[in-house]
N, C-alpha and C positions, 0 to 999 in steps of 0.2 A: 870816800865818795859814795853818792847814792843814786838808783835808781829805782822806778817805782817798781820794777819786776827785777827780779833776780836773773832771769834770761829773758831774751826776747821770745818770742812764737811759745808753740809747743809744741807737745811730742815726748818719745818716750826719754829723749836726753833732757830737757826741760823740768819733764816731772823727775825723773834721776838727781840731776842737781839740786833742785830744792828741797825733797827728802834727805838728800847730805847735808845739806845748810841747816835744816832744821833739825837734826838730830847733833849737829856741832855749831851752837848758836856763835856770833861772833863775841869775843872775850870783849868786857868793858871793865873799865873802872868805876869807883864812884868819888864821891863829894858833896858837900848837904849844898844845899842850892843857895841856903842864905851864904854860904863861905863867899860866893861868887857874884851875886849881889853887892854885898860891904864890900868889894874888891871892884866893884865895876869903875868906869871911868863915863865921862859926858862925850856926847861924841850929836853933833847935829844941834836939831833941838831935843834931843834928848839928856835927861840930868841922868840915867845911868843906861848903858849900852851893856847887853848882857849876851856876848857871843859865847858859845857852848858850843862842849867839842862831841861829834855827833857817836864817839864811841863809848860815851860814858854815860854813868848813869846818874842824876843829882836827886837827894836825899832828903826829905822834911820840903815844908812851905815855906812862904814869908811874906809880909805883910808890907805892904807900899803905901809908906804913909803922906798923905796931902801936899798936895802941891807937887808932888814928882811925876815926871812925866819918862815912864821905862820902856825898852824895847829888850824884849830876849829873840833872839835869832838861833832855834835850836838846831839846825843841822839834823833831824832825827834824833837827838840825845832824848833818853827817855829820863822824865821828870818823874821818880817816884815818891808821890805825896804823904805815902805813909799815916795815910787818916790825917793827915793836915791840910792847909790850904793854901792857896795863891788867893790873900787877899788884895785888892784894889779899891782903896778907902778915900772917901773928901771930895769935893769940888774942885775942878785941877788939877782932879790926878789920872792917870790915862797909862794905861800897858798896852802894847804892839807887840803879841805873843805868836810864834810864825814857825813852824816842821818841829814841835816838842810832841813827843808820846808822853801824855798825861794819863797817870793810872794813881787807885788808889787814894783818892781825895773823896775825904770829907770822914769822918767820923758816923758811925751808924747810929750812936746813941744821941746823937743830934740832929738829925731826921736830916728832912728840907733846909733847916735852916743855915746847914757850910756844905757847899759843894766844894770841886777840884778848882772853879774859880770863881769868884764872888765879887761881883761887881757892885758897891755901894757907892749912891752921888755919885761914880765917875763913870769913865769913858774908855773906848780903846775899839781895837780889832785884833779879832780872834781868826785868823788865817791858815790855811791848811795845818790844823794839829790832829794828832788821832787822842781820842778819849778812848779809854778803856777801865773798866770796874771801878768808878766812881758812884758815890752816894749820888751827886747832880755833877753832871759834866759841866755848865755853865748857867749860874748864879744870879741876875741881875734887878738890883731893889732901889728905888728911890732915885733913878738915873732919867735925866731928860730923855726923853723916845729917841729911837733914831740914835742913840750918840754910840752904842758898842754896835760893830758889824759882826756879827759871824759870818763868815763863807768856807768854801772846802776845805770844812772838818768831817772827819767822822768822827761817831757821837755813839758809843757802843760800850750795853753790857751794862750801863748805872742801875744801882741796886734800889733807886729812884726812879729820878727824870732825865732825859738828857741835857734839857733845856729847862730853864724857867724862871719866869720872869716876872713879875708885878706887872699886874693891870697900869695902864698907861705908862709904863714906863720899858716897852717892849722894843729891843732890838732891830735891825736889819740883818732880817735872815735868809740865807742863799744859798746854795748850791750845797748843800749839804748831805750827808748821810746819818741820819738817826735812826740808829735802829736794836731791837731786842734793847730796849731800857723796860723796869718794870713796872713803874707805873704811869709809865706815857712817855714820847718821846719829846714832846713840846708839852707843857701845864703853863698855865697861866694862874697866880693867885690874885681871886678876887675878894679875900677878907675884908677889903677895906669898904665894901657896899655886902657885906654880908654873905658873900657868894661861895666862900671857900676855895680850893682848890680844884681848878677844871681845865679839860685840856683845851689848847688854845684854839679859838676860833676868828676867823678862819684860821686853817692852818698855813706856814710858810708853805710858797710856792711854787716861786721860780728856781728851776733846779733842782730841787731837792727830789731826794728818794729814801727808801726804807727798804735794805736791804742788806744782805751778809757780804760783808764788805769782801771776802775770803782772805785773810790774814795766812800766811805763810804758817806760823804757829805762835799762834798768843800767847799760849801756858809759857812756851819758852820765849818772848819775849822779841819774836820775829813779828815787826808789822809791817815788813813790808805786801805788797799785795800780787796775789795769783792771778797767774794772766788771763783768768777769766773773769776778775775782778770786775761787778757793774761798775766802779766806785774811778775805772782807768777813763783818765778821758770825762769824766764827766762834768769835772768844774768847771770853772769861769778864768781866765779868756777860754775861749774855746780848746779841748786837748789836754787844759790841765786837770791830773790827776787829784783829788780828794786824798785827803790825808796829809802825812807830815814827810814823805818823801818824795825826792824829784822826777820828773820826766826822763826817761832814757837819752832825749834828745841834749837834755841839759846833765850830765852825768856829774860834773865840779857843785861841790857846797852852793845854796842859795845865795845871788849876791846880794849885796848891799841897795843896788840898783834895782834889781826886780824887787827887794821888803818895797823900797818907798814906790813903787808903781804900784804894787798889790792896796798901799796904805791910801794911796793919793784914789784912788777909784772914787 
């Protein structure tokens, strides 16, 4: 079970216990992520349902090819991409990616062009996930405007962008935390009128902030957030936390019922 702080309040037992956590990370397992993919089943209208167990860690990308319509439901399971991608390819194809710690996507020696998720032609929502040391945190080219949402994500540390996206074909962006990426936290490519690469304008702006989200310990693989986190509290509905872990209030796995309310908005 997860909550967005390790303890409640603070004070000297508060910072005490999370110095202990983070010096004794929680043990995970792993597994490549495509294993659990080709293993998933349909569940809704979804043709593959991809629950993940929030102790483990899953391995490599994989690619979602046309017409599939997937949700992964990561419980905090951190998704290590391994210089690969979460691609989502075609007209008709749509991912609902919801509390996954995404690290580690995209290849260096392929610049811009594969972040940690790569939105072509499709669609989807991108919902409290934390990014962390990606090339581009999230991907988006050749996609009707409006059709992928991001909201409370954090979006940190890409050796990039956090964001980015093709001129006209720009996202619904929200409550978000982008921040320390390196060469901008939102770009927008304007190639296609000759414009090149620039940061987005206007920028996203409801909700969002740029800010050190204070991670427990990133190096070792603790994201969850310090209770002085700006990042606590500050998404959408009102009180929810940014990132890929839950509310104190709600301490049991994300349900099935709050994915399709976060989806349906």
């Amino acid at each position: 079970m997860f909550a967005r702080h390790l303890l409640p309040g603070s004070g000297p037992l508060a910072i005490f216990s999370i110095l202990l956590i983070s010096l004794f990370p929680t043990v995970s397992y792993c597994m490549t992520l495509q294993s659990v993919y080709d293993a998933a089943a349909p569940l809704g209208q979804y043709t593959k349902y991809m629950e993940l167990d929030g102790a483990a860690t899953y391995t490599g990308g994989i690619t979602i090819p046309m017409g599939e319509i997937v949700c992964i439901n990561g419980h905090g399971a951190i998704l290590d991409l391994q210089t690969s991608t979460i691609e989502i390819l075609g007209e008709w194809t749509r991912l609902d990616i919801s509390h996954c710690v995404i690290k580690n996507g995209g290849l260096a020696s392929d610049g811009n062009t594969k972040g940690a998720l790569n939105f072509v032609v499709s669609a989807g929502n991108v919902v409290n996930n934390t990014f962390y040391a990606n090339t581009v945190g999230i991907r988006v080219y050749f996609s009707y405007p409006g059709t992928v949402t991001v909201m409370n994500n954090l979006v940190v540390g890409s050796s990039i962008a956090g964001l980015l996206c093709q001129i006209g074909n720009e996202p619904n962006v929200s409550y978000n935390d982008s921040w320390s990426n390196a060469s901008g936290n939102y770009l927008i490519d304007c190639g296609c009128s000759g414009g090149g690469i620039k940061p987005w304008s206007p920028l996203p702006g409801t909700g969002e902030i740029s800010a050190d989200p204070l991670f427990v310990n990133a190096m070792l693989d603790s994201f969850h957030l310090m209770p002085a986190s700006p990042c606590a509290g500050a998404g959408f509905p009102t009180g929810t936390d940014m990132g890929a872990f839950d509310n104190p209030t709600d301490l049991s796995p994300v349900s099935w019922g709050r994915i399709k309310a976060m989806f349906a908005r």
